[in-house]
C-alpha positions as semicolon CSV with decimal commas, in nm:
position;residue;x (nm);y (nm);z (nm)
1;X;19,200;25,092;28,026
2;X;19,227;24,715;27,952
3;X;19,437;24,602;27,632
4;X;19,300;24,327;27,399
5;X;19,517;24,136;27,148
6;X;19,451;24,144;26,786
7;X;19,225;23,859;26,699
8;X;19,474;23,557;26,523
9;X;19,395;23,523;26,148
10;X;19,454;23,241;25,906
11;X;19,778;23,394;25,774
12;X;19,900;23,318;26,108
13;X;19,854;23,025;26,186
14;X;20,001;22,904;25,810
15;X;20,325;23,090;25,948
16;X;20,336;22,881;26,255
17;X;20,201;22,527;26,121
18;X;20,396;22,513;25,832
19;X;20,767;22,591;26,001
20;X;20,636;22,302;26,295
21;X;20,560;22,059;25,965
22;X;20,887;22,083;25,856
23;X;21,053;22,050;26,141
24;X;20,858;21,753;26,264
25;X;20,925;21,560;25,890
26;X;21,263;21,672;25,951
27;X;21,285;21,472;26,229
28;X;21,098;21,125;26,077
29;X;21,301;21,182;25,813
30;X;21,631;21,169;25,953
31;X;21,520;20,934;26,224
32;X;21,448;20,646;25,926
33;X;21,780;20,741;25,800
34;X;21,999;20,525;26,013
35;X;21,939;20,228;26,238
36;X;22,171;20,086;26,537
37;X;22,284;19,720;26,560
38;X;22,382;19,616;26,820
39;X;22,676;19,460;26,934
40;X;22,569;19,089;26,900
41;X;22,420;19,107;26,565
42;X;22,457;19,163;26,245
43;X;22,213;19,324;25,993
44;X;22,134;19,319;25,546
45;X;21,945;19,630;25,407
46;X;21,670;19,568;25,227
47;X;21,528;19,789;24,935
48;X;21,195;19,770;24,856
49;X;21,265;19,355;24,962
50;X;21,523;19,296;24,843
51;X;21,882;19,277;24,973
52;X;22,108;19,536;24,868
53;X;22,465;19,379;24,765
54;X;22,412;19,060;24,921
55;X;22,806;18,957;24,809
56;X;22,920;19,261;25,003
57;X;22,782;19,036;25,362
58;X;22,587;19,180;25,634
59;X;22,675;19,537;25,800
60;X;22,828;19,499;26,142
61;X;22,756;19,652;26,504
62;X;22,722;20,031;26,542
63;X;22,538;20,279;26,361
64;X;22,449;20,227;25,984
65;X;22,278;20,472;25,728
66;X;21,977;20,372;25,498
67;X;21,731;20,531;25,280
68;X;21,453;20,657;25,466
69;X;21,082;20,488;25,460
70;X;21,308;20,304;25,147
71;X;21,592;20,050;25,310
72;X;21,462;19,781;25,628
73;X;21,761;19,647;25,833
74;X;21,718;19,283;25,904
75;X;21,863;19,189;26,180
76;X;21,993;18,822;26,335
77;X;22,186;18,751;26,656
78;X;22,479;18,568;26,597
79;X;22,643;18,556;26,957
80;X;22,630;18,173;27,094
81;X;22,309;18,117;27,215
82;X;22,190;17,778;27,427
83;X;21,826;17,705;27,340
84;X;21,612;17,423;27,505
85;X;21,401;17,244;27,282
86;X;21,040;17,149;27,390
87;X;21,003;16,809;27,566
88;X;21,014;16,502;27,333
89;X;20,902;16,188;27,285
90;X;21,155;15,863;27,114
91;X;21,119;15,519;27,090
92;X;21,458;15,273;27,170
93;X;21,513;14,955;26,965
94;X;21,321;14,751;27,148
95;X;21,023;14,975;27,147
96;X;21,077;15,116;27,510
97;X;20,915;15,472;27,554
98;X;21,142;15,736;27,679
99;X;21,063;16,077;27,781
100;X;21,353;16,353;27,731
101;X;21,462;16,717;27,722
102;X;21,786;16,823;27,551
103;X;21,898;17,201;27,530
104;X;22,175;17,282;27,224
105;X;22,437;17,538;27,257
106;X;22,490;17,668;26,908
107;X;22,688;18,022;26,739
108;X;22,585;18,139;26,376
109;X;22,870;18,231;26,211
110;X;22,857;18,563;26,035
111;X;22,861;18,365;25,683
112;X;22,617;18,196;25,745
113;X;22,352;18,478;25,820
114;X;22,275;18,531;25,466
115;X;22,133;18,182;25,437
116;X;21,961;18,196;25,739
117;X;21,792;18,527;25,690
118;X;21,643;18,455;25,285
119;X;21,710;18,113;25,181
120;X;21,526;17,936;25,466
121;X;21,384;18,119;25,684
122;X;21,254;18,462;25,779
123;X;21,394;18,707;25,940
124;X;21,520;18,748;26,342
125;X;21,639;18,366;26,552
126;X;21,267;18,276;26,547
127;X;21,269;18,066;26,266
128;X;21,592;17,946;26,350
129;X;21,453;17,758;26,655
130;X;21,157;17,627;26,450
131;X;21,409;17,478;26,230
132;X;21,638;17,331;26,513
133;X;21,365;17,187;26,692
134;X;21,247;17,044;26,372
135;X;21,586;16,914;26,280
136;X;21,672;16,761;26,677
137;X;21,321;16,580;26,702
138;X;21,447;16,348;26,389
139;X;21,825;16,331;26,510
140;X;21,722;16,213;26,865
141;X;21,470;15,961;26,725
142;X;21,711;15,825;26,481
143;X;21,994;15,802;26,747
144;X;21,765;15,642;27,000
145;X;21,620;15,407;26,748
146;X;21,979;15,244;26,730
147;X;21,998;15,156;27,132
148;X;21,830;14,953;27,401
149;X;21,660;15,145;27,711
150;X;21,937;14,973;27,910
151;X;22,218;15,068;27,715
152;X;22,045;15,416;27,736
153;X;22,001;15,398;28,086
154;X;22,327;15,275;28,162
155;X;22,691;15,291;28,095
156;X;22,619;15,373;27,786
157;X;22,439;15,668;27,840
158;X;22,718;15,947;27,797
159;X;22,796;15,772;27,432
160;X;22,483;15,832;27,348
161;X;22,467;16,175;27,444
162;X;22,820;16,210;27,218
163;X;22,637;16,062;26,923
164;X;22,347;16,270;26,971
165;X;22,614;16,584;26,960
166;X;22,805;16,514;26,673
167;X;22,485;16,399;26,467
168;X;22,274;16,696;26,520
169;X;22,586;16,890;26,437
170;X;22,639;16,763;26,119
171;X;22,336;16,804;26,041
172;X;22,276;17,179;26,131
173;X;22,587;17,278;26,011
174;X;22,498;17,088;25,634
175;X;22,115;17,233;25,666
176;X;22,158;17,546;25,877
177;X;22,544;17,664;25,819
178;X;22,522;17,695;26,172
179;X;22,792;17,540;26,500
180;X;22,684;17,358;26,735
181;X;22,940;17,381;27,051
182;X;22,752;17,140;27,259
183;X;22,416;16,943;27,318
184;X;22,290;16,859;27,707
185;X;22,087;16,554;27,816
186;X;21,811;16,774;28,052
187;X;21,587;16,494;28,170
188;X;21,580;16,140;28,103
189;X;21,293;15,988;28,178
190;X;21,130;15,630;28,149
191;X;20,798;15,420;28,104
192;X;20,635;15,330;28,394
193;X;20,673;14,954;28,344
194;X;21,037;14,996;28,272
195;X;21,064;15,139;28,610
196;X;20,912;14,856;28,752
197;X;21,100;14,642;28,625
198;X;21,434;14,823;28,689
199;X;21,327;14,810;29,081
200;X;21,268;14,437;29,056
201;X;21,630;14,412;28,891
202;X;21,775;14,640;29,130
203;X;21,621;14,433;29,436
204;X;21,682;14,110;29,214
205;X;22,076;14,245;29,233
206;X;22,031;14,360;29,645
207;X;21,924;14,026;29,720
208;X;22,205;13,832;29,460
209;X;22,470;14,063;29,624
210;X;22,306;13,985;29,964
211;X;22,345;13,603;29,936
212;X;22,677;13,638;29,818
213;X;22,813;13,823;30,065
214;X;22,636;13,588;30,260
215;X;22,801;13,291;30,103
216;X;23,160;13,413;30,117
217;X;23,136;13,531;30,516
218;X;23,026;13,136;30,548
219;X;23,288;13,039;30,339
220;X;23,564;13,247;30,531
221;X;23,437;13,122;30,861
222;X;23,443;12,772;30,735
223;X;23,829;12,851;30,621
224;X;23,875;12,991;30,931
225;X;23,721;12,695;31,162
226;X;23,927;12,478;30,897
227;X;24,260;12,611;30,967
228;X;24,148;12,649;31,366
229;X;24,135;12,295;31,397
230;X;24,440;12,224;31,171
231;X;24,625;12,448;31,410
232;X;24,470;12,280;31,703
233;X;24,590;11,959;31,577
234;X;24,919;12,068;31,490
235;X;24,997;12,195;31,866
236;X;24,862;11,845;31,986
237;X;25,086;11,675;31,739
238;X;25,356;11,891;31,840
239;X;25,280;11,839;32,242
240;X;25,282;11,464;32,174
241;X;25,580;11,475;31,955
242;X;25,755;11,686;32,243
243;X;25,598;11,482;32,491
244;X;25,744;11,150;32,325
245;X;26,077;11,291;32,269
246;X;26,133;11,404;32,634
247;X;26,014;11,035;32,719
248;X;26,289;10,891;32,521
249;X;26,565;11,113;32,654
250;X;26,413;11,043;32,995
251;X;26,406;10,668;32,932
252;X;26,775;10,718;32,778
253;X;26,909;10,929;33,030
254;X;26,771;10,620;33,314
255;X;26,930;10,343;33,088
256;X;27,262;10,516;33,096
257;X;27,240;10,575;33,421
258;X;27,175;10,229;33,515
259;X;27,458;10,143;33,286
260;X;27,705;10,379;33,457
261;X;27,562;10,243;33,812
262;X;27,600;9,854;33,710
263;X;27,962;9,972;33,546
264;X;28,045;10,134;33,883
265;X;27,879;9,867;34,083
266;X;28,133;9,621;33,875
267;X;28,405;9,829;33,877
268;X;28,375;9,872;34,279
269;X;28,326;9,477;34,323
270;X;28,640;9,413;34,126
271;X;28,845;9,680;34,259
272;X;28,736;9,544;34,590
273;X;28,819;9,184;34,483
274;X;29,153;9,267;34,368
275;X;29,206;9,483;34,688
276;X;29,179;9,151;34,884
277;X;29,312;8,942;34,656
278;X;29,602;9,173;34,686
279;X;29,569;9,182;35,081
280;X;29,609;8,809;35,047
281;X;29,853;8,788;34,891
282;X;30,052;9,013;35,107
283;X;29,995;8,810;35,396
284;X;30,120;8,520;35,237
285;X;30,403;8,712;35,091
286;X;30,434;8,814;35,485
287;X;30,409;8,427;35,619
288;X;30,700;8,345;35,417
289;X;30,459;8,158;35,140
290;X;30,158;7,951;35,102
291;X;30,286;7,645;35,370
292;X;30,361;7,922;35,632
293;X;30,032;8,070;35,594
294;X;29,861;7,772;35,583
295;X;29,992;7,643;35,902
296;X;29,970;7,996;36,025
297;X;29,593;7,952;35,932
298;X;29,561;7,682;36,079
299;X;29,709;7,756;36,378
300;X;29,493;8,047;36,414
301;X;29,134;7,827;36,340
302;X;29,300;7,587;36,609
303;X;29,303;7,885;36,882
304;X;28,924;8,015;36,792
305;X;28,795;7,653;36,742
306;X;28,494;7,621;36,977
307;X;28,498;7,217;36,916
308;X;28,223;7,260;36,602
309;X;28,291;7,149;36,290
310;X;28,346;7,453;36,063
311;X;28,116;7,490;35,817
312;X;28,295;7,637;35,545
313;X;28,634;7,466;35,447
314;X;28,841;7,611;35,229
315;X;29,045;7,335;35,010
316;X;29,056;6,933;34,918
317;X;28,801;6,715;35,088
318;X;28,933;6,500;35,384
319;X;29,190;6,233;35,293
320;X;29,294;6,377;35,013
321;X;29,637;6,492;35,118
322;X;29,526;6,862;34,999
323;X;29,573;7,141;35,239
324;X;29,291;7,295;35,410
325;X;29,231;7,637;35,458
326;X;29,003;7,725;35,735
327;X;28,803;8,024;35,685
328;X;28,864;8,250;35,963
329;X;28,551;8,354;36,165
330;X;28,539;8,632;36,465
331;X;28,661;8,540;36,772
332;X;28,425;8,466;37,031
333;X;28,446;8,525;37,375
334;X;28,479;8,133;37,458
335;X;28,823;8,148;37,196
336;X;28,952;8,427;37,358
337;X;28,934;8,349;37,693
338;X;29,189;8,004;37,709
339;X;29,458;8,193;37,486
340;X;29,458;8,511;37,751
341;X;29,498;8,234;38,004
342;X;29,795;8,060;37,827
């Protein structure tokens, strides 16, 4: 025997829609009757619009309470956040395109999320980039207006970038009421004539340093072939100097040589003179005085006369009366002979 189940009627289905109904409003009901923010926001209730006790200041992280299908949370991150704006256009002061990206690092203070949420914008960061790239676009323009592309392209580059910074954050912070932390130069770029030109300057420059290095290595061998030959000529000057001076003591030492020679030489003749005269005069001393030697002389020339005429007499001429003094010469054999035999 099979069982069937009592057909369902409309009485019960009403006791199992209307419990599920409940539960199921319930549920949407007390799900729209708080909302979460998170940790790096902050959030106003709105009522119908409008902001509930806008004096009290926004609700912070966690879970918050509202009104269901009543209150909207609006919600705005105010953690520091680095946004790039869109690439950009500017003109330099003398009309020079340039090309550039810059990227802002900014915070929103919580005071100021009042005023950013109703007063300005709408709500969420959205609008709050809109406004900063509307706000950079006329900074950077303005700044760049004020410099040359070379003082932009050169040393003077990182000033810029500095004025750039503290501009825009005035600015945001008077418009906005938000910080600004810091502001980054992305890409710099230039016109393609400027570029052109800068490589003709830079090669200009290559070939100015080129020739100068050029000109100083001539210059320093010039200094250096300069002082080679002044050192050159000093050792010559100094070998000819030496040269000269060991001439003169050469020629110095000779003549006092030849002085001490000739002084010797005269020294030994007179010592030699007086030695005879000296012998001389012993021998006369010896004769007994000048007649006894004379006769002794004489006697003597008599014995180794030969029968010439002397040729050297030593006294008066003949017929004077004056002594004369032989001199004596060697004895010959012929002399010698007749007084052996006597």
């Amino acid at each position: 025997m099979s069982m069937h189940q009592p057909p369902s009627t409309p009485a019960t289905w009403t006791t199992r829609i209307v419990p599920g109904a409940i539960a199921l409003a319930a549920l949407v009901f007390a799900s729209n009757s708080f909302f979460i923010v998170p940790q790096t926001d902050v959030a106003f209730v709105t009522r119908f619009g409008k902001v509930i006790d806008p004096q009290a200041g926004p609700v912070g992280p966690g879970l918050n309470f509202k009104l269901p299908f009543v209150d909207n949370p609006d919600r705005l991150r105010i953690t520091t956040d680095t946004f790039e704006l869109p690439e950009k256009k500017a003109f330099t002061r003398d009309t020079q395109e340039i090309t550039l990206r810059v990227s802002v690092t900014y915070r929103v203070p919580t005071t100021a999320a009042y005023h950013l949420l109703y007063e300005i914008g709408k709500s969420g960061n959205i609008d709050i980039h809109s406004n900063i790239i509307l706000l950079s676009n006329e900074v950077v323009r303005e700044v760049l207006s004020k410099h040359s592309v070379t003082e932009i392209a050169g040393e003077q580059r990182e000033n810029i970038v500095s004025e750039i910074k503290v501009k825009l954050g005035e600015v945001l912070a008077r418009l906005l009421q938000i910080e600004v932390s810091g502001v980054q130069l992305n890409s710099l770029d230039f016109s393609p004539q400027f570029k052109e030109a800068m490589n003709q300057a830079t090669l200009a420059r290559s070939k100015a340093v080129t020739a100068q290095q050029d000109a100083d290595r001539a210059q320093i061998e010039a200094v250096t072939r300069v002082t080679q030959a002044r050192a050159e000529a000093d050792a010559q000057v100094a070998r000819a100097e030496g040269q000269a001076r060991a001439q003169i003591t050469q020629a110095r030492a000779e003549a006092e040589g030849n002085l001490l020679k000739a002084k010797a030489d005269g020294d030994a003749t007179r010592l030699r003179g007086e030695g005879e005269a000296q012998a001389t005069r012993a021998r006369i001393d010896a004769t007994g005085g000048m007649d006894n030697y004379v006769r002794q002389m004489e006697a003597q020339a008599k014995l180794r006369w030969t029968g010439q005429v002397p040729q050297y007499m030593l006294g008066g001429n003949g017929g004077s009366g004056s002594p004369t003094i032989p001199i004596i010469l060697p004895m010959t054999p012929q002399t010698a002979a007749p007084t052996a035999s006597r």
